[in-house]
C-alpha positions in Angstrom: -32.3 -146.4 -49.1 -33.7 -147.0 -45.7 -29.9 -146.8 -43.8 -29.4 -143.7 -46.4 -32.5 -142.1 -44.8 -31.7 -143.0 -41.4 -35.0 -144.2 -40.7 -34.6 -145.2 -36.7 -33.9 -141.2 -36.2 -37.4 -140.5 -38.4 -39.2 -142.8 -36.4 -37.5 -140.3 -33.6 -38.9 -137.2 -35.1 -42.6 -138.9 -34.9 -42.3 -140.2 -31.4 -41.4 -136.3 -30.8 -44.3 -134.3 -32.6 -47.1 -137.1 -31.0 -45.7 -136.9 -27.6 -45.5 -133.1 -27.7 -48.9 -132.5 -29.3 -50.4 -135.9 -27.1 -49.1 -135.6 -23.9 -48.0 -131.6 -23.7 -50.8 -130.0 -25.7 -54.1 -132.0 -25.5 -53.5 -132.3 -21.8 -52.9 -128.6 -21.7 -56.1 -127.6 -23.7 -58.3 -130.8 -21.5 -57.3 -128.3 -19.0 -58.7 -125.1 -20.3 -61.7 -127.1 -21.0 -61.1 -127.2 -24.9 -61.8 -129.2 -27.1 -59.5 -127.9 -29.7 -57.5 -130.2 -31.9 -56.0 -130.7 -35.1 -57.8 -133.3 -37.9 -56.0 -136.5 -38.7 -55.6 -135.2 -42.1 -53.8 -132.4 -40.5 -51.7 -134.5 -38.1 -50.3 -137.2 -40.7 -49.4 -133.8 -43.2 -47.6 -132.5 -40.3 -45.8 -135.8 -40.0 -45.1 -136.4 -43.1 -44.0 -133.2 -44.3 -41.5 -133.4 -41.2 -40.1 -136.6 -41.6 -39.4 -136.5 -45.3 -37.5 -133.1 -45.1 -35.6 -134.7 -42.8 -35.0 -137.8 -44.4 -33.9 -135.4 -47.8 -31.6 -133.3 -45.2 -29.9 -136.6 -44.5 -29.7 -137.8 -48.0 -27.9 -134.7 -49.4 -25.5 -134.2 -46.1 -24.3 -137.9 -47.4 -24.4 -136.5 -51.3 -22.2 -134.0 -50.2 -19.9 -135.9 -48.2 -18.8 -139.1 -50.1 -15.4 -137.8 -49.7 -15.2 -137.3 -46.0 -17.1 -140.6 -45.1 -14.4 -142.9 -47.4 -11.7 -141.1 -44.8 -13.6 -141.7 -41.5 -16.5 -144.5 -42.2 -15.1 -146.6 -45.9 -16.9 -149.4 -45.3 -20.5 -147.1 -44.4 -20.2 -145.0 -48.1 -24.0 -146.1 -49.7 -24.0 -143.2 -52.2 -21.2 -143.9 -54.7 -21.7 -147.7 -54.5 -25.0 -149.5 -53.3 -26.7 -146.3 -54.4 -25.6 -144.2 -57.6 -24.9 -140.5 -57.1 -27.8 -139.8 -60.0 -30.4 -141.8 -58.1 -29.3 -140.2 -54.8 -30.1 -136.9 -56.0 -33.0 -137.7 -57.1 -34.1 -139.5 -54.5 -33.5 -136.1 -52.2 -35.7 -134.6 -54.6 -38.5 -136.4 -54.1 -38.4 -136.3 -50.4 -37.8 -132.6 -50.4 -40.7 -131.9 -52.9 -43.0 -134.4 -50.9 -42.0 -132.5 -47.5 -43.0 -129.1 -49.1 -46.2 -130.2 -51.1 -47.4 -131.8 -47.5 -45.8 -128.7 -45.7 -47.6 -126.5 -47.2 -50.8 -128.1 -47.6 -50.7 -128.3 -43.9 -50.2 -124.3 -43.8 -52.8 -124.0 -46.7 -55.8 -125.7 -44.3 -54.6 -124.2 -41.4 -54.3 -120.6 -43.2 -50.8 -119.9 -41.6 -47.9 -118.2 -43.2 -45.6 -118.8 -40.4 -45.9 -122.6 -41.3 -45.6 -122.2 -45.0 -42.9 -120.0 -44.6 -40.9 -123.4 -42.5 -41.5 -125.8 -44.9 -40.1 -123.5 -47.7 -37.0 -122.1 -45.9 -35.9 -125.7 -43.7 -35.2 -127.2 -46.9 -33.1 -124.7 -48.3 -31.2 -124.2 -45.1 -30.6 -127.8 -45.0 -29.4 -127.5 -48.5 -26.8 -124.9 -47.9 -25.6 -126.6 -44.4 -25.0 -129.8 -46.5 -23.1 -128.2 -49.5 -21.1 -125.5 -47.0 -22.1 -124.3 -43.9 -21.5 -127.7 -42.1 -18.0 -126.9 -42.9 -18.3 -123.4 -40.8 -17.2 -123.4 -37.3 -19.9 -124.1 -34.6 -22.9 -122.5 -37.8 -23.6 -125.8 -39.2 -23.6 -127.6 -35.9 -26.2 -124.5 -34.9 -28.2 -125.0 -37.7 -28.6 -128.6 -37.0 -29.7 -128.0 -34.3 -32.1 -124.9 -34.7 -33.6 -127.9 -37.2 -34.1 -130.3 -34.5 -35.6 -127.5 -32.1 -38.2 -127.0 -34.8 -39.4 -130.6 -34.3 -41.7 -130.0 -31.3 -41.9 -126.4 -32.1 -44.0 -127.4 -35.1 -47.4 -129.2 -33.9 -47.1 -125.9 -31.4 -47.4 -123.8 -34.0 -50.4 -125.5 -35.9 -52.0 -126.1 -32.8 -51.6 -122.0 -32.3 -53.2 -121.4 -35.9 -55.9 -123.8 -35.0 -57.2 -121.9 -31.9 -56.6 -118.6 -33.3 -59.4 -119.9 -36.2 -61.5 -121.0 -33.7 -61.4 -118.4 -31.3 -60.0 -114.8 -32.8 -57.6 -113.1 -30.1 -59.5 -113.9 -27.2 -57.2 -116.6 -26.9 -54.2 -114.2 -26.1 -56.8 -112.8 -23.1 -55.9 -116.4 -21.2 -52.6 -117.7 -20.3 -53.2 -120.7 -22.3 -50.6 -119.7 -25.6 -48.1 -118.6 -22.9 -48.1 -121.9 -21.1 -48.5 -123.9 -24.0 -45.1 -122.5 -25.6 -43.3 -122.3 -22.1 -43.6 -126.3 -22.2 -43.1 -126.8 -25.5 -40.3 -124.7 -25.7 -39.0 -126.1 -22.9 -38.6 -129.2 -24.7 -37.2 -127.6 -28.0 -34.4 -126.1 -26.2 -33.6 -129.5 -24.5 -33.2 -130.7 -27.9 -31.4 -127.9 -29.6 -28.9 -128.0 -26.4 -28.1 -132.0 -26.8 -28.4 -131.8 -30.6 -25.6 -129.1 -30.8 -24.0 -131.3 -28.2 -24.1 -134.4 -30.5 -22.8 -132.3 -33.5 -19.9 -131.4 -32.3 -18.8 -135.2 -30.5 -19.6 -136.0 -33.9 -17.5 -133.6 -35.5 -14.6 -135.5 -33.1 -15.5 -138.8 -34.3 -14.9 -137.6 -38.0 -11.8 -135.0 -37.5 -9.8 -137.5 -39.4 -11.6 -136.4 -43.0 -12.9 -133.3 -41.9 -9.3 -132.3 -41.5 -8.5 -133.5 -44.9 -10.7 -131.6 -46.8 -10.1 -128.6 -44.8 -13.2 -128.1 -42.7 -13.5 -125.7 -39.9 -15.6 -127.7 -37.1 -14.3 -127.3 -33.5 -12.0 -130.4 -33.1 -10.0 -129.1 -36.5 -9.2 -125.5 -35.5 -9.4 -125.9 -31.4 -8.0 -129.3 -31.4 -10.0 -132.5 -30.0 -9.4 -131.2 -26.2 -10.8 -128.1 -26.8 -13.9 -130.0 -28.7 -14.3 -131.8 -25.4 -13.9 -129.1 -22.7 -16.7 -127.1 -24.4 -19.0 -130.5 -24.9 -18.2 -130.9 -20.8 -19.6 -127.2 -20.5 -22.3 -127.3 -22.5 -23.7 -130.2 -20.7 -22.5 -128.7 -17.1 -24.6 -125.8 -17.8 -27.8 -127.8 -19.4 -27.7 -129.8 -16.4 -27.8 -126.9 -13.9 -30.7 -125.2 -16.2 -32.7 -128.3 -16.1 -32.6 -129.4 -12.6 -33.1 -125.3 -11.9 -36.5 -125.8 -14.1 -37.4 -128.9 -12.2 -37.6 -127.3 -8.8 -39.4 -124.5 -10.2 -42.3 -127.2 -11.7 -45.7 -127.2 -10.0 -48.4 -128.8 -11.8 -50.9 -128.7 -8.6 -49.3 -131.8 -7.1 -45.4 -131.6 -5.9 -42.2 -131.0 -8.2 -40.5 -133.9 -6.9 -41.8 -136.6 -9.3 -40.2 -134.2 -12.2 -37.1 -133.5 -10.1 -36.2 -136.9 -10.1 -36.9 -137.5 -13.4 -34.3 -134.7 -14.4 -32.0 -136.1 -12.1 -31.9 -140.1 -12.5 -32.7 -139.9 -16.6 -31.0 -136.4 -17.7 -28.1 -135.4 -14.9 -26.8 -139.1 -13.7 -26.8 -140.0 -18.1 -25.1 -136.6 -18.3 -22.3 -137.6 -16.1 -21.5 -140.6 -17.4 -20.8 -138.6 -20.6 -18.6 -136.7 -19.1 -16.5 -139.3 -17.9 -16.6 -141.3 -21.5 -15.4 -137.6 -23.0 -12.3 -137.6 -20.5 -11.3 -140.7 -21.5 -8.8 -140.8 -24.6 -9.2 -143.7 -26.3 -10.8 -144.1 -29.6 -14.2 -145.7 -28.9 -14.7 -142.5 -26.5 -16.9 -140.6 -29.5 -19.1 -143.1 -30.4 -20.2 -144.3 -27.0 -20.6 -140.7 -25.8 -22.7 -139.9 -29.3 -25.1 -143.2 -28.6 -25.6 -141.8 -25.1 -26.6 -138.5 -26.3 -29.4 -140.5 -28.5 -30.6 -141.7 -25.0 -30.5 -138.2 -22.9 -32.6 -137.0 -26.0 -34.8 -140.1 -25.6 -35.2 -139.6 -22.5 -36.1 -136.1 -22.2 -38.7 -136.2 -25.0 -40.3 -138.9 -23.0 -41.0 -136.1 -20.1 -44.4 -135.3 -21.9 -45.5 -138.6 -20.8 -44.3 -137.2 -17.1 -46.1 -134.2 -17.8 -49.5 -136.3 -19.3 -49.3 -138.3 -15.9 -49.7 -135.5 -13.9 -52.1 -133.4 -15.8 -54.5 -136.8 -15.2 -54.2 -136.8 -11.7 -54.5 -133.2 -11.3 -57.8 -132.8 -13.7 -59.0 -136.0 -12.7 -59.0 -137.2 -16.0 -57.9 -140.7 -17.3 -54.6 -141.1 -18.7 -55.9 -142.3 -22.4 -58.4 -139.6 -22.2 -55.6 -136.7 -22.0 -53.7 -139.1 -24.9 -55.8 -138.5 -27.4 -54.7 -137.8 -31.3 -57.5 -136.3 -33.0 
């Protein structure tokens, strides 16, 4: 169950949400001198809710696609033979009903529709990209990533609720919302750009039984070349947004320390991808899919970058800004 679940990606999706709400959005309230936060309560239902959605999403993609993996990955199947197709789908029951119960229990305290309305429709979409839309050229590979863009999005969005409780619209007098979400989102698009990156080198390490059974993803009806030219252009263009971004970051100090973040752990990885995708032999897919898993790493780890300098410019202690609760 815990290789079914993918559970080093979940642990992923919480290092996300407590380095975006720890080190992008405490920092940013310390700032504004707020003392805003969410409870613990609220934090671990947040978590929780997120990670076992997502650990459902994964269980019913592999429901759905016993047929595919015993083409490209026969000696990975676990639903069909460790695990019992019965039990499987049960199993993504449970995870799906404890996501929503947490989900909206979160959106319940916090009084928010917007979050309620997430936790009801994620599930479903995930549902639908598992049992067809996956097989849909360039939507499922979207949706997976519109998913993954959610990840950070969400702890901005309770965080939003939270202050709009506390302090009516006087908070949308400040700039505070407006910065908050320009970081944040900043971060979201980074992973919804190497998310729908990863999707489709994935799609070319599985062309083999996707092609069987028919499925439109963009190595089957462009071809693997045309699968990686546009993986060499999407990353080409993230590259020049990002270091564009970089040079435009002023926290009160210099840009430079971000600059050379973007270059030496986004742009330099990035490049090196490139080079595994023009090479032709087999292995090419997988390395270039693992090194995606770092660039992601990487990037996420930025709010750290972004907690270091917030200290030094507020004169406030690193562990201070960290804070959970």
């Amino acid at each position: 169950m815990f290789k079914l679940i993918r559970y080093q990606n979940l642990l992923f999706v919480v290092l996300i949400q407590l380095l975006v709400y720890g080190g992008i959005i405490i920092p940013t309230l310390a700032s504004y001198v707020l003392p805003d936060c969410l409870s613990v309560t609220q934090i671990i239902s947040l978590v929780i809710s997120t990670v076992c959605i997502t650990a459902g999403g994964y269980v019913i993609n592999d429901y759905f696609d016993v047929k595919i993996d015993r083409i490209n990955r026969p000696g990975k199947v676990l639903i069909g033979s460790a695990l019992p197709k019965e039990q499987a789908m049960r199993f993504y029951q449970v995870l799906t009903l404890f996501g929503i119960l947490f989900g909206l229990y979160l959106a319940f305290t916090l009084r928010s529709m917007t979050l309620g309305f997430v936790y009801i429709v994620v599930p479903g979409m995930l549902w639908f990209y598992s049992s067809s839309y996956k097989r849909m050229l360039l939507v499922g590979n979207i949706i997976v990533a519109f998913c993954s863009a959610l990840v950070p999005l969400l702890p901005m969005l309770a965080m939003q609720k939270v202050l709009e409780n506390n302090w009516g619209d006087v908070v949308y007098d400040t700039p505070l919302i407006k910065e908050l979400y320009t970081w944040v989102g900043v971060i979201a698009v980074f992973a919804f750009v190497w998310t729908l990156i990863r999707e489709i080198i994935k799609d070319i390490q599985d062309v083999m039984g996707d092609r069987e059974l028919e499925c439109h993803t963009v190595p089957v009806v462009w071809g693997e070349t045309g699968a990686r030219i546009l993986v060499i252009v999407l990353t080409i263009l993230a590259d020049v947004a990002l270091v564009w971004l970089a040079t435009k970051v002023n926290l009160g100090i210099t840009p430079a320390l971000t600059l050379k973040y973007a270059v030496w752990g986004i742009v330099v990885p990035s490049v090196c991808l490139i080079g595994i995708l023009l090479r032709k032999d087999a292995s090419a897919p997988r390395q270039a899919s693992m090194l995606c898993k770092f660039i992601m790493l990487i990037g996420t780890l930025y709010c750290l970058i972004y907690n270091f300098l917030m200290a030094q410019q507020y004169d406030v202690s690193l562990l201070g800004l960290f804070k959970l609760a």
